[in-house]
C-alpha positions in Angstrom: 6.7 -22.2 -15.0 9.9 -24.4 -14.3 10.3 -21.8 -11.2 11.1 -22.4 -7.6 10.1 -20.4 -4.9 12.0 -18.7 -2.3 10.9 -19.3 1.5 13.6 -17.7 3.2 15.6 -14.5 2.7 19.5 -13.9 2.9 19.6 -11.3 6.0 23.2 -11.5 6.5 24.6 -9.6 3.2 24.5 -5.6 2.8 21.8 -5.2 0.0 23.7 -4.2 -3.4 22.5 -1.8 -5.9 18.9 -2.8 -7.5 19.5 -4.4 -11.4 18.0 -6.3 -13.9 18.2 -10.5 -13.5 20.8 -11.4 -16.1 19.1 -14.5 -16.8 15.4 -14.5 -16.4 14.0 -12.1 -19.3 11.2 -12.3 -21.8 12.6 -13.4 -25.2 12.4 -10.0 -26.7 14.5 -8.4 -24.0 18.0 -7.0 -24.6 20.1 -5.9 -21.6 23.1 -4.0 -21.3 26.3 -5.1 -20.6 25.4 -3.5 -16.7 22.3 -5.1 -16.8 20.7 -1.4 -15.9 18.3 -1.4 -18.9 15.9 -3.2 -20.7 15.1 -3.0 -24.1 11.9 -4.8 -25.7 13.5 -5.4 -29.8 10.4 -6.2 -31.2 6.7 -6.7 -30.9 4.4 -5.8 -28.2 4.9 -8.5 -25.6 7.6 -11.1 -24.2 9.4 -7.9 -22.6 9.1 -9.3 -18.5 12.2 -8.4 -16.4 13.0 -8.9 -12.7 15.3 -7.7 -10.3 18.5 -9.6 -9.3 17.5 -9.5 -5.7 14.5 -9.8 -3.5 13.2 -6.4 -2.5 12.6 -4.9 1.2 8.8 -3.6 1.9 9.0 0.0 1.4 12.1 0.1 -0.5 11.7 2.4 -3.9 12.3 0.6 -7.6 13.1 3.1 -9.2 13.1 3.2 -13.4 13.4 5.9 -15.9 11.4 5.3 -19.2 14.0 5.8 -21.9 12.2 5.0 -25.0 8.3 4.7 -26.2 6.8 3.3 -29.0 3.8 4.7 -30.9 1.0 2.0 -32.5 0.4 -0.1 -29.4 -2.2 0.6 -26.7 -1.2 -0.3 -22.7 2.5 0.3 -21.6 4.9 -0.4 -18.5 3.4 -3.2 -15.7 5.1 -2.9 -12.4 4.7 -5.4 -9.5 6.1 -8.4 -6.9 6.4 -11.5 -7.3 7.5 -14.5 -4.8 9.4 -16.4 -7.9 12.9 -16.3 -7.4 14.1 -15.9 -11.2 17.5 -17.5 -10.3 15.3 -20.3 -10.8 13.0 -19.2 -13.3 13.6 -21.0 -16.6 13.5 -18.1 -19.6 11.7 -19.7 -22.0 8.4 -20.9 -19.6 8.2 -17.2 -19.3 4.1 -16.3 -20.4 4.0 -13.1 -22.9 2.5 -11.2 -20.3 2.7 -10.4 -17.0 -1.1 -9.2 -16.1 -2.9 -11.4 -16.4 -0.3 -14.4 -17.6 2.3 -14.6 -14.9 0.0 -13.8 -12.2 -2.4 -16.0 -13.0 0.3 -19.2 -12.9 2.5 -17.8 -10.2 2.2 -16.1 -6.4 3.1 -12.6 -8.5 0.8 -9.2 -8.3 1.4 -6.3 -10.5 -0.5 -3.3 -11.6 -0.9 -1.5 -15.2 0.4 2.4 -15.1 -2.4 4.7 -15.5 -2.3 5.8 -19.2 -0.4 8.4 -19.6 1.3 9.1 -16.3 5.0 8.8 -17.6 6.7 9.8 -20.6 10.1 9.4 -21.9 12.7 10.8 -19.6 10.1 10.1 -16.9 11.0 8.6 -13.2 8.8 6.1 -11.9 9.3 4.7 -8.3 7.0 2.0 -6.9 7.2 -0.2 -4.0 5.1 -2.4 -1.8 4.8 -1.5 1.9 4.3 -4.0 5.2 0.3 -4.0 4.6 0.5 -5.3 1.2 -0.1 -1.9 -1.2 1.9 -1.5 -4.3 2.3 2.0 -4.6 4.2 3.9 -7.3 5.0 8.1 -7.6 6.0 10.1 -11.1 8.5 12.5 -10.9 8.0 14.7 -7.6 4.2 13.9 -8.3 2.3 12.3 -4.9 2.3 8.7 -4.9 -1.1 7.0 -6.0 -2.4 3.6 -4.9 -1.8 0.7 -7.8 -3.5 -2.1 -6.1 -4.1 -4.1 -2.9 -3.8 -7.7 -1.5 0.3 -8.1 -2.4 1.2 -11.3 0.2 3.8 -10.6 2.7 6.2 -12.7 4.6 8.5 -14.2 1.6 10.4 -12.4 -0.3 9.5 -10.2 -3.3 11.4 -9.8 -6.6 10.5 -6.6 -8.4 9.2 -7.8 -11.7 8.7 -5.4 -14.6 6.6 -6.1 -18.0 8.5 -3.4 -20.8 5.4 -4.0 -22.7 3.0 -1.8 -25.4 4.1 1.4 -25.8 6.9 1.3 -23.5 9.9 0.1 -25.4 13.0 1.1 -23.3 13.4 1.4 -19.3 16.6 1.7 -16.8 16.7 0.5 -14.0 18.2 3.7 -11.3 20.5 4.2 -7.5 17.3 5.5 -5.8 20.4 8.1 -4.4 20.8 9.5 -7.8 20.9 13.1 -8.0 19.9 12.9 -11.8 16.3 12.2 -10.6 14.4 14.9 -12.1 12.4 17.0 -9.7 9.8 19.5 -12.1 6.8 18.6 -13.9 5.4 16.0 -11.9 2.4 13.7 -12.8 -0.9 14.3 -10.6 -3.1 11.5 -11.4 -6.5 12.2 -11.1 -9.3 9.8 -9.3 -10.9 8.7 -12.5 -7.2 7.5 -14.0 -6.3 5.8 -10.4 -10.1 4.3 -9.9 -10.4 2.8 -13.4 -14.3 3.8 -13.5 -16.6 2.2 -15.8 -17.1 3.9 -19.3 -19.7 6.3 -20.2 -22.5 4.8 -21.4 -22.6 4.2 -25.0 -18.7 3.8 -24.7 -18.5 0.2 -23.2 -16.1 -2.7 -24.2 -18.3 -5.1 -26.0 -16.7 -7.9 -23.9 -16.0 -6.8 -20.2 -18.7 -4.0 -20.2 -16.9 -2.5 -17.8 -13.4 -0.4 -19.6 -14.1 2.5 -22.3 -13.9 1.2 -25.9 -10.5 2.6 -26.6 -8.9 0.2 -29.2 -9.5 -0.7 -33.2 -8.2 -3.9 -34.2 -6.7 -4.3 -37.6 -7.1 -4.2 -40.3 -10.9 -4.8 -40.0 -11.3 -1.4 -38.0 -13.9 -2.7 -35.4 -13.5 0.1 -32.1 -15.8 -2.1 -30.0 -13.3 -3.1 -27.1 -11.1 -1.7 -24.6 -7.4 -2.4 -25.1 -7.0 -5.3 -22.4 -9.9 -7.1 -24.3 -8.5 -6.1 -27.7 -5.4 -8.2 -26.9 -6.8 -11.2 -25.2 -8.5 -11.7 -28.3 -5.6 -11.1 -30.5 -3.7 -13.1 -28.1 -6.2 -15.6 -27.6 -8.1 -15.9 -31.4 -6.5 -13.6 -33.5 -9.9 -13.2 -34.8 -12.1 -10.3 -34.5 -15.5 -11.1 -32.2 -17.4 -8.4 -34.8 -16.4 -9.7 -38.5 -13.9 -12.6 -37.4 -11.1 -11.4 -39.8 -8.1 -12.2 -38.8 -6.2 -9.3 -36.3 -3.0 -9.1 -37.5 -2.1 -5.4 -34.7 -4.1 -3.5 -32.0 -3.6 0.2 -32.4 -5.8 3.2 -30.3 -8.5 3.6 -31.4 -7.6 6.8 -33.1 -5.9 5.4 -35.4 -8.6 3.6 -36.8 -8.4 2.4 -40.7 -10.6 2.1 -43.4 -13.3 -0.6 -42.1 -12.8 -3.7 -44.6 -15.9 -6.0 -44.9 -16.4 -9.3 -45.6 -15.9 -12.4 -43.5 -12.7 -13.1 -42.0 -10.2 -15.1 -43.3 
């Protein structure tokens, strides 16, 4: 990763306003000239961001989703990480945060439930003193993203502006333009992840709904994490083995070409 790690926290300076690291940004990212938003130019992936400072347990990060993309499946990741990115070197940044950056790095993030924020959309998520990373829609309730975040070092927010999400700002948790109607309830099966109906597995982990058509051979057999660790991973399809040039939903699905892949 060319990173270092951070063992001790600076105490003695007032914290300053949450932004965007400057420096340590997937190679798709553009920032402003504030460093307040993120913007992914291109393709699905390479869009990770941190914060410029370590961040308190219980203290809110708090991001409005500016801009979403149709034709991708997945969106924003939020999370921790212990990787201090003033010494994170750009390019030895992974494509993806889950499962990429956690799996070479003391980092643990979470995907939103699908659905659960829109363009013009609040988010707020934060990590309390027992290790939950917790996040809250709107003036929605807050909902449980995962468990098991290590304490006692700091934590840098980290951000993946990944599949459909394409645009995100970075906000004053004080600001009174945080919008207060139409919150986002989510409901136990979105939080819970359950497994599929049957008959509507993923053909690889068994476990996620089929949601996701890989083209342009068509095949609907995998959920969209799978989908793109094979496209990531092969570029092949495990059905036909033609070559996976996108991942779409699988609504979207084409014309189903046949044939061996090339």
């Amino acid at each position: 990763m060319g990173a270092q790690l951070c063992s001790k926290a600076d105490t003695s300076a007032p914290l300053e306003a949450l932004r965007f690291h400057a420096e340590a940004k997937g190679a798709q990212v553009h920032l402003d000239a504030h460093e307040c938003t993120a913007r992914r130019r291109a393709t699905f992936h390479d869009g990770i961001v941190f914060s410029q400072r370590p961040v308190a347990p219980g203290e809110r990060v708090a991001l409005r989703m500016l801009q979403q993309e149709g034709g991708w499946c997945g969106g924003l990741r939020v999370g921790f990480t212990r990787l201090d990115p003033a010494h994170v070197s750009a390019p030895s940044l992974p494509p993806f945060m889950c499962p990429d950056l956690e799996q070479q790095s003391p980092t643990w993030a979470a995907v939103l439930p699908e659905g659960c924020a829109r363009a013009g959309d609040v988010v707020r998520f934060w990590v309390n003193r027992r290790g939950q990373l917790f996040a809250k829609v709107n003036a929605g309730r807050q909902f449980l993203l995962r468990k098991g975040v290590r304490m006692g070092a700091p934590l840098w927010a980290v951000m993946d502006v990944y599949g459909t999400t394409k645009a995100i700002e970075i906000l004053d948790p004080a600001s009174s333009l945080f919008p207060t109607a139409a919150p986002w309830v989510p409901s136990e099966e979105a939080v819970q992840e359950p497994e599929a109906t049957p008959g509507r597995e993923c053909a690889i982990c068994f476990h996620h709904t089929a949601n996701a058509c890989l083209v342009p051979c068509g095949h609907t057999d995998f959920c969209s994490y799978c989908a793109w660790r094979v496209f990531r991973d092969t570029a092949k399809c495990p059905m036909c083995r033609w070559q996976i040039k996108a991942v779409a939903p699988a609504w979207s699905r084409p014309a189903l070409r046949t044939g061996e892949g090339s």
